[in-house]
C-alpha positions as CSV (number, residue, x, y, z in Angstrom):
1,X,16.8,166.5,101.4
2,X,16.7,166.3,105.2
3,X,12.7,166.5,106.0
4,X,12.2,170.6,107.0
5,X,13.8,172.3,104.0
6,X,10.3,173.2,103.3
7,X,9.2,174.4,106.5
8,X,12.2,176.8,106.8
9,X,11.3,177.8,103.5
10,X,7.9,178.4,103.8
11,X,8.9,180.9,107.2
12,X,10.7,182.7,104.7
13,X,7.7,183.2,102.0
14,X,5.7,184.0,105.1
15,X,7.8,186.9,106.0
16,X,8.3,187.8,102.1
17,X,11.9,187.4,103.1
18,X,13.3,186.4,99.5
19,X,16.1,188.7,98.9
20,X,20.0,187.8,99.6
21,X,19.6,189.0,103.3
22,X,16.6,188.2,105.8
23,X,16.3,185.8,109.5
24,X,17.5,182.3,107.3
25,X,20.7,184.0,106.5
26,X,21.4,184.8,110.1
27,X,20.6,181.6,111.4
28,X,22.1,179.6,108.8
29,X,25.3,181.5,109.3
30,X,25.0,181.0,113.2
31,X,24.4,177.4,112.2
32,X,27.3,177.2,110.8
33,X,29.2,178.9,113.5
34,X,28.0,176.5,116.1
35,X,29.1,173.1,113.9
36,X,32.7,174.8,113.2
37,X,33.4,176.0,117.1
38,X,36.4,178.1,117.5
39,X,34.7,181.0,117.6
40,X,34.6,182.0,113.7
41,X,32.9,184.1,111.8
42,X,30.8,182.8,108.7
43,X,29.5,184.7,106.1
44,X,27.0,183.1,103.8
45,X,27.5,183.3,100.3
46,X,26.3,182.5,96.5
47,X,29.3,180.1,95.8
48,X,32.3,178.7,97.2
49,X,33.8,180.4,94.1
50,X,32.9,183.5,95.3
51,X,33.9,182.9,99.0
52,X,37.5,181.6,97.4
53,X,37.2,185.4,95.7
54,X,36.4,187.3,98.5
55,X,38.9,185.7,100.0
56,X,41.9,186.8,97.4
57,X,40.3,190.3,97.7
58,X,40.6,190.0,101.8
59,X,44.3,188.7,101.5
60,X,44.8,191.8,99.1
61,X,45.4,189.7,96.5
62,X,45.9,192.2,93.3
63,X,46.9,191.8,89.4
64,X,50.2,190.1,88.8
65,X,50.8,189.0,92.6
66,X,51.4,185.1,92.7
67,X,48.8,183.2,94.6
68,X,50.3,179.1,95.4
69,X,47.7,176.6,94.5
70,X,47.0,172.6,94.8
71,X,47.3,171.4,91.1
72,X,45.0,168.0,92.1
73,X,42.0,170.0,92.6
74,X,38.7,171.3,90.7
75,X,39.6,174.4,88.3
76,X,36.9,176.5,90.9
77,X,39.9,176.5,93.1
78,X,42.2,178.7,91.0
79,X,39.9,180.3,88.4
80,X,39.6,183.2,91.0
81,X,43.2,183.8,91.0
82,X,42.8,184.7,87.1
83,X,39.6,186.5,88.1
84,X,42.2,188.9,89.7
85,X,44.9,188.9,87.2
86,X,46.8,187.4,89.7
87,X,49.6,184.2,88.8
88,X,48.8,180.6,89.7
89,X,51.7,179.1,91.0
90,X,50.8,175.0,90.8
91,X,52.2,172.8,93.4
92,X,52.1,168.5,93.1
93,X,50.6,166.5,96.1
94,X,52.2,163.8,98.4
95,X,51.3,160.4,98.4
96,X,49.5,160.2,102.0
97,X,46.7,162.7,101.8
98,X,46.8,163.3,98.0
99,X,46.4,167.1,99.0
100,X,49.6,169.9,98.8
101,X,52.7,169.0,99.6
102,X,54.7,171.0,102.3
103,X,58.2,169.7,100.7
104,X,57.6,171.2,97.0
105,X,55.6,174.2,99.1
106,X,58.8,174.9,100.7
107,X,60.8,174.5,97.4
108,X,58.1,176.9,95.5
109,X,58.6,179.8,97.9
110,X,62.3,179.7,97.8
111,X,62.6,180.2,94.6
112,X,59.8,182.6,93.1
113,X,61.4,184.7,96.2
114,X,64.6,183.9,94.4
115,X,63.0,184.9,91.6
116,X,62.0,188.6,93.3
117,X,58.0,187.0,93.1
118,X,57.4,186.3,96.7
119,X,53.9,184.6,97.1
120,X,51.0,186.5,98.6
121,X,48.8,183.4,99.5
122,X,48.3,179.6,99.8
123,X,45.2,178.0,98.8
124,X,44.7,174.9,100.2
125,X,43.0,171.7,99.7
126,X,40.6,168.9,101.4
127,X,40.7,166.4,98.5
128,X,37.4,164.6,98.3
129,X,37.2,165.3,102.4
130,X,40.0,164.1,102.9
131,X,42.0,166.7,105.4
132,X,45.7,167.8,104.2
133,X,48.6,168.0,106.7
134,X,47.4,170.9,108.4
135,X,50.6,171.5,111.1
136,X,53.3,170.8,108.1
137,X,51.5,173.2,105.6
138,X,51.0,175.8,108.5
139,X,55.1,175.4,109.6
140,X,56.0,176.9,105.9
141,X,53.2,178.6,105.4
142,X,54.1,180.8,109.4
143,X,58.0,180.0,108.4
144,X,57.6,182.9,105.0
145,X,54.7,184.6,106.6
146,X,52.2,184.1,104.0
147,X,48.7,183.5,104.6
148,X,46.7,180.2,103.8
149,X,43.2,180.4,102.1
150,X,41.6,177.0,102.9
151,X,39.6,175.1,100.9
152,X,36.8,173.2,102.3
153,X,34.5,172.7,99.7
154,X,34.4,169.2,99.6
155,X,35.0,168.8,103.7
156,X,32.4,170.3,105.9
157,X,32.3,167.6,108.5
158,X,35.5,166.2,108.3
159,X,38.4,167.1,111.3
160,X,41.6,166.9,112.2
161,X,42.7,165.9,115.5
162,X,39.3,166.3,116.9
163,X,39.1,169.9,115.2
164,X,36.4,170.4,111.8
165,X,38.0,171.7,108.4
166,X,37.1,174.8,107.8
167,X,38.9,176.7,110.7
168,X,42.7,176.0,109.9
169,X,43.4,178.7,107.2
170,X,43.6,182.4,108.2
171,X,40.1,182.8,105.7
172,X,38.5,179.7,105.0
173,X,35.8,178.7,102.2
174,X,32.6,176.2,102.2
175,X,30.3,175.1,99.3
176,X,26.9,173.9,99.2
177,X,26.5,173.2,95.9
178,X,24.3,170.4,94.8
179,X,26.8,167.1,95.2
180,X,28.2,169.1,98.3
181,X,27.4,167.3,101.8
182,X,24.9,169.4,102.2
183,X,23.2,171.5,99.9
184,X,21.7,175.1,99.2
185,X,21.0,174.4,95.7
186,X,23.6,176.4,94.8
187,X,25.9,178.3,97.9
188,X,29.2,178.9,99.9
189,X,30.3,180.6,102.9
190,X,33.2,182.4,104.0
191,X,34.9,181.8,107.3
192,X,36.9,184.2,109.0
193,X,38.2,184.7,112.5
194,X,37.1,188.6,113.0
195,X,33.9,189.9,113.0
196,X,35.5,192.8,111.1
197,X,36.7,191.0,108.1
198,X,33.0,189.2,108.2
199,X,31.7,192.8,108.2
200,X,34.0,193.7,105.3
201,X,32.9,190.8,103.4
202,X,29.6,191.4,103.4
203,X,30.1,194.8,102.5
204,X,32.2,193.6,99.5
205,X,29.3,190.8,98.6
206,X,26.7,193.2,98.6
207,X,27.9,195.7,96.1
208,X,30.2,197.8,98.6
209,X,27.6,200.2,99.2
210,X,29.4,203.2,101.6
211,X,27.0,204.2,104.5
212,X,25.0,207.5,102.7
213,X,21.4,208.2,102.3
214,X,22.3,207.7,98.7
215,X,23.5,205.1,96.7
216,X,27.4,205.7,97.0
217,X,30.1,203.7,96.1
218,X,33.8,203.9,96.4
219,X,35.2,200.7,95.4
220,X,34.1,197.9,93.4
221,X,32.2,195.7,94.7
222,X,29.8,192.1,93.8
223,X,26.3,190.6,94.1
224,X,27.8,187.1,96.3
225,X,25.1,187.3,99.3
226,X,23.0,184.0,99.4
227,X,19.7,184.3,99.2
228,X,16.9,184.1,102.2
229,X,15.5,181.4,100.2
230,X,18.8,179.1,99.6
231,X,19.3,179.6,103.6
232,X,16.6,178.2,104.6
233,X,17.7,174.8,102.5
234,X,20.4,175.3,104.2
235,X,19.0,174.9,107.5
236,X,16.8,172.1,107.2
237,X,20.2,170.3,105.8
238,X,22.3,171.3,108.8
239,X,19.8,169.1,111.0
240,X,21.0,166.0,109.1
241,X,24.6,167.3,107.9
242,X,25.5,163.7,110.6
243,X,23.7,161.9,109.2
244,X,24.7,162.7,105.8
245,X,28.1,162.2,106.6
246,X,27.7,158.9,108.2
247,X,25.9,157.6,105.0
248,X,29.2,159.0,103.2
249,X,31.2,157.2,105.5
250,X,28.9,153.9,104.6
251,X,29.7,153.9,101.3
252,X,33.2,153.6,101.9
253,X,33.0,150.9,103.7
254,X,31.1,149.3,101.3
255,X,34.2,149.8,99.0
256,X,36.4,149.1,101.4
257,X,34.6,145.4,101.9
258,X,34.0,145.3,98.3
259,X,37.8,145.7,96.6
260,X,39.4,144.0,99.9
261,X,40.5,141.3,98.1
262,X,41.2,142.5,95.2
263,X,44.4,142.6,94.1
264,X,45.5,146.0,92.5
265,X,42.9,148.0,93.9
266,X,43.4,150.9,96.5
267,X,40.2,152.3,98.2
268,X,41.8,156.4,99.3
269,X,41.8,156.5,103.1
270,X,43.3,158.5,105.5
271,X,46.7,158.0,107.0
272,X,45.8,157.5,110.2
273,X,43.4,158.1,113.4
274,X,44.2,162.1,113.5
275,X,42.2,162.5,110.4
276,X,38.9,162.1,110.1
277,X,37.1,161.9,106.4
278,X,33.4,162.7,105.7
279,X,34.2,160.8,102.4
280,X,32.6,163.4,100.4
281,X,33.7,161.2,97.5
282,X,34.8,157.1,97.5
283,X,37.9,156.9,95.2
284,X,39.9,154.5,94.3
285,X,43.3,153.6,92.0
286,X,43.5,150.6,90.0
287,X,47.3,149.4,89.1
288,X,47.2,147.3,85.7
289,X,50.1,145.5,86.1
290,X,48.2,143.8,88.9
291,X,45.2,143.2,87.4
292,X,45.6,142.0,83.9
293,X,45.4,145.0,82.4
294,X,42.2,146.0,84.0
295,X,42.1,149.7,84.4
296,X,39.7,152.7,85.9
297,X,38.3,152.8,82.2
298,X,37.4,149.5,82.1
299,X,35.7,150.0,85.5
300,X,34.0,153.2,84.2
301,X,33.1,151.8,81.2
302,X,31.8,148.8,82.8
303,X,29.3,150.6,85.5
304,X,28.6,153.2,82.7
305,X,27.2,150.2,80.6
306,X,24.5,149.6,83.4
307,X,23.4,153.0,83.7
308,X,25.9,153.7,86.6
309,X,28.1,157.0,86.5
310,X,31.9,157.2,87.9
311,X,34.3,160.3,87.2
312,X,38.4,160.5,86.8
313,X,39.6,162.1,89.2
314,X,40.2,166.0,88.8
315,X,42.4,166.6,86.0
316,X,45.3,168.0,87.7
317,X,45.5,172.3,86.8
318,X,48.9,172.2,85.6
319,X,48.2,169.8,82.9
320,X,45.2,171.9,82.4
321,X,45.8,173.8,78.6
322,X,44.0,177.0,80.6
323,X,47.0,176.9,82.9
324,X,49.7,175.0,80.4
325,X,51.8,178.6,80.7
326,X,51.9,178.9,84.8
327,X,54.4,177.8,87.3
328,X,54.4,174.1,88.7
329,X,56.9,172.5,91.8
330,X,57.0,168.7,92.3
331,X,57.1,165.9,90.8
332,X,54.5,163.5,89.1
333,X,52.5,162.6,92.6
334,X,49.5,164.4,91.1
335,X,49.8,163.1,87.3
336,X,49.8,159.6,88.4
337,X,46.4,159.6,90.6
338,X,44.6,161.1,87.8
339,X,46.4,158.3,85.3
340,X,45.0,155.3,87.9
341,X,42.5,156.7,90.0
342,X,38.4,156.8,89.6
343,X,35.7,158.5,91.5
344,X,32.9,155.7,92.5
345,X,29.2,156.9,93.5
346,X,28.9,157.8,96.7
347,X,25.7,160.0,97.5
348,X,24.2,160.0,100.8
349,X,20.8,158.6,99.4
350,X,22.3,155.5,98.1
351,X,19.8,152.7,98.3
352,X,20.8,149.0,98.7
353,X,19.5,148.0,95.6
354,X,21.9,150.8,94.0
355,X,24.8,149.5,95.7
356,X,24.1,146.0,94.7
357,X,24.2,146.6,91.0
358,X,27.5,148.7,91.8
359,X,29.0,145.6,93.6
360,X,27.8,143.1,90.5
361,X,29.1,145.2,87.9
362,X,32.4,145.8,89.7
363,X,32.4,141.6,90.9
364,X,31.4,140.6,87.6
365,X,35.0,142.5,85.9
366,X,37.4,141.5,88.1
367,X,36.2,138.0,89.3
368,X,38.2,135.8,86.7
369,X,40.9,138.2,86.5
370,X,40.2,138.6,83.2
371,X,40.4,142.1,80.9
372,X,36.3,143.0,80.3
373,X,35.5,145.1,77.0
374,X,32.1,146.7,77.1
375,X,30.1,147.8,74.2
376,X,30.0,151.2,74.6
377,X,32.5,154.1,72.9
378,X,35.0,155.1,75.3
379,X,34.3,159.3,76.0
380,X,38.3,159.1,76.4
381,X,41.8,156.8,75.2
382,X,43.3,154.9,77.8
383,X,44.7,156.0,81.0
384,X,48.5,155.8,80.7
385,X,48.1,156.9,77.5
386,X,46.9,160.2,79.3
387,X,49.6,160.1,81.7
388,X,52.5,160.0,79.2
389,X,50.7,162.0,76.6
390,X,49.5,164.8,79.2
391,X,46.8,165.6,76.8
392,X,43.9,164.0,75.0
393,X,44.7,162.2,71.7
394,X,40.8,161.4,70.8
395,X,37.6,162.4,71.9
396,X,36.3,158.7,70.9
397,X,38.6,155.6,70.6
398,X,38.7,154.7,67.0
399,X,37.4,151.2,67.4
400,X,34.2,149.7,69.0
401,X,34.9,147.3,72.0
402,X,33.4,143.5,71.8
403,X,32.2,142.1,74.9
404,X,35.2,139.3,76.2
């Protein structure tokens, strides 16, 4: 928390403003409007998985029409392309940016419009902040005239070129969940660059009530409106959305000074000065080969032995058995980061202390270069065995590890 979530908050009990609608909302959005520049429209939501909805609904996304997705991403991404009856179309990442990549983009659209399936949309991705190649993904995307859905949940402060994410897609989606940047306990926005599609969002969000002195209604319609009350979190973090960012941006560097001379270990930056990264998460990839057989489980089992959490990195959707039976382009870009790579802690309120048990535990495995076993069940089998298996063999690894 940033200092005057509760004064915000209290203005809003004082003006028995709870509802999803009231002064908070307003300013948050206008908040909001003022950070991104460029003159959009934002409309302040329940979820980013509703504002990635509204979106579809906006693009006129309908059953059967195929929607082109990121596979390296969280399922929130593409569950509201199913939400529609509408067809995931999975594409792989390249190796720069780890986000969509405009080569097997390119090679998608040819052929489902060989196919007679032309896509409707592109959802894009900011992996872990990280901003994807905006002008290459907006050349194919302009080239078959189809409109990009952007995906900013995990980048609200990071820019490219000077510009902040959440602008570049023709409708563009934030979260504010609780391990966002910031937080509205739970939240999302949608950005637009019309005041009418803003004005047709909220409609839609607030049960597309048709202007009557009764309650009339002509098409469907959904309770996605934040509330006064989650706003007015909202605007106490926007005063230190910065900060938060720098503190991202900290840990990092930590990593980066930690793992710099380690061999085998990759700390995920960007590829070069255009992009900027509010580091929502610090990941890295561990290579085996160069490491003695030191892997991301080790690692994760390792800090998970003092009491210190660290995540794979998102599963990627195609290998997903909810999305086993959909279309996927590329190659194996996106398969391999989730076989090497690990999420490392990376909250905004990390203390010193915190970060010096991180950088024992992680100093303590690979200073002798030696393979660590921890005594603790593994949640999940190796790594590569994941990669080549493309599924989970266990839940629990047969045998319990000895300490080395």
């Amino acid at each position: 928390m940033g200092g005057n979530e509760q004064k915000f908050i209290k203005e809003a009990f004082d003006t028995n403003w709870v509802a999803p609608m009231g002064t908070n909302v307003d300013l948050f959005e206008m908040d909001l409007k003022t950070y991104l520049s460029n003159n959009v429209h934002v409309t302040a939501l329940s979820s980013g998985t509703a504002a990635i909805h509204l979106g579809l609904i906006l693009l006129g996304i309908k059953a059967g029409d195929e929607v082109i997705c990121q596979s390296l991403t969280f399922t929130a991404t593409a569950n509201p392309i199913l939400y529609l009856k509408a067809i995931p179309v999975f594409i792989d990442s390249e190796i720069e940016t780890w986000n969509l990549c405009p080569i097997a983009l390119e090679e998608a659209i040819i052929d489902r419009i060989k196919l007679g399936n032309k896509p409707k949309a592109i959802i894009t991705v900011h992996l872990y902040g990280n901003p994807y190649k905006i002008e290459e993904i907006r050349a194919v995307a302009d080239k078959y005239q189809i409109p990009i859905l952007e995906d900013a949940a995990e980048a609200l402060g990071s820019s490219y070129k000077g510009q902040k994410c959440g602008v570049f897609g023709d409708l563009c989606v934030l979260s504010f969940n609780g391990n966002k940047i910031i937080t509205t306990s739970g939240g999302g926005a949608l950005v637009s660059h019309s005041q009418n599609i803003k004005s047709r969002a909220i409609f839609l969000a607030t049960q597309s009530k048709d202007k009557a002195i009764h309650y009339e209604h002509s098409e469907v319609g959904y309770n996605y409106r934040l509330s006064n009350i989650s706003a007015s979190i909202g605007r106490g973090q926007m005063e230190k959305l910065d900060e938060f960012v720098n503190l991202r941006r900290k840990m990092q560097n930590f990593y980066k000074q930690l793992f710099e001379n380690v061999k085998g270990v990759s700390v995920f930056e960007v590829p070069n000065e255009d992009y900027f990264s509010n580091h929502w998460l610090s990941v890295i990839t561990i290579n085996p080969s160069e490491t003695n057989g030191i892997d991301c489980d080790d690692l994760r089992l390792a800090l998970e032995s003092e009491n210190i959490e660290s995540r794979f990195l998102w599963k990627p959707l195609h290998m997903q058995p909810l999305h086993k039976d959909f279309p996927y382009y590329g190659g194996n870009i996106a398969e391999s980061l989730f076989a090497k790579g690990l999420c490392l802690p990376s909250g905004s309120n990390t203390t010193e202390e915190e970060k010096a048990r991180i950088q024992n535990v992680i100093k303590c495995l690979f200073k002798n270069k030696i393979k660590k076993k921890i005594k603790v069940k593994s949640l999940f089998p190796k790594r590569q065995r994941l990669f080549e298996d493309n599924m989970l063999v266990n839940f629990f690894t047969k045998n319990r590890l000895e300490t080395s």
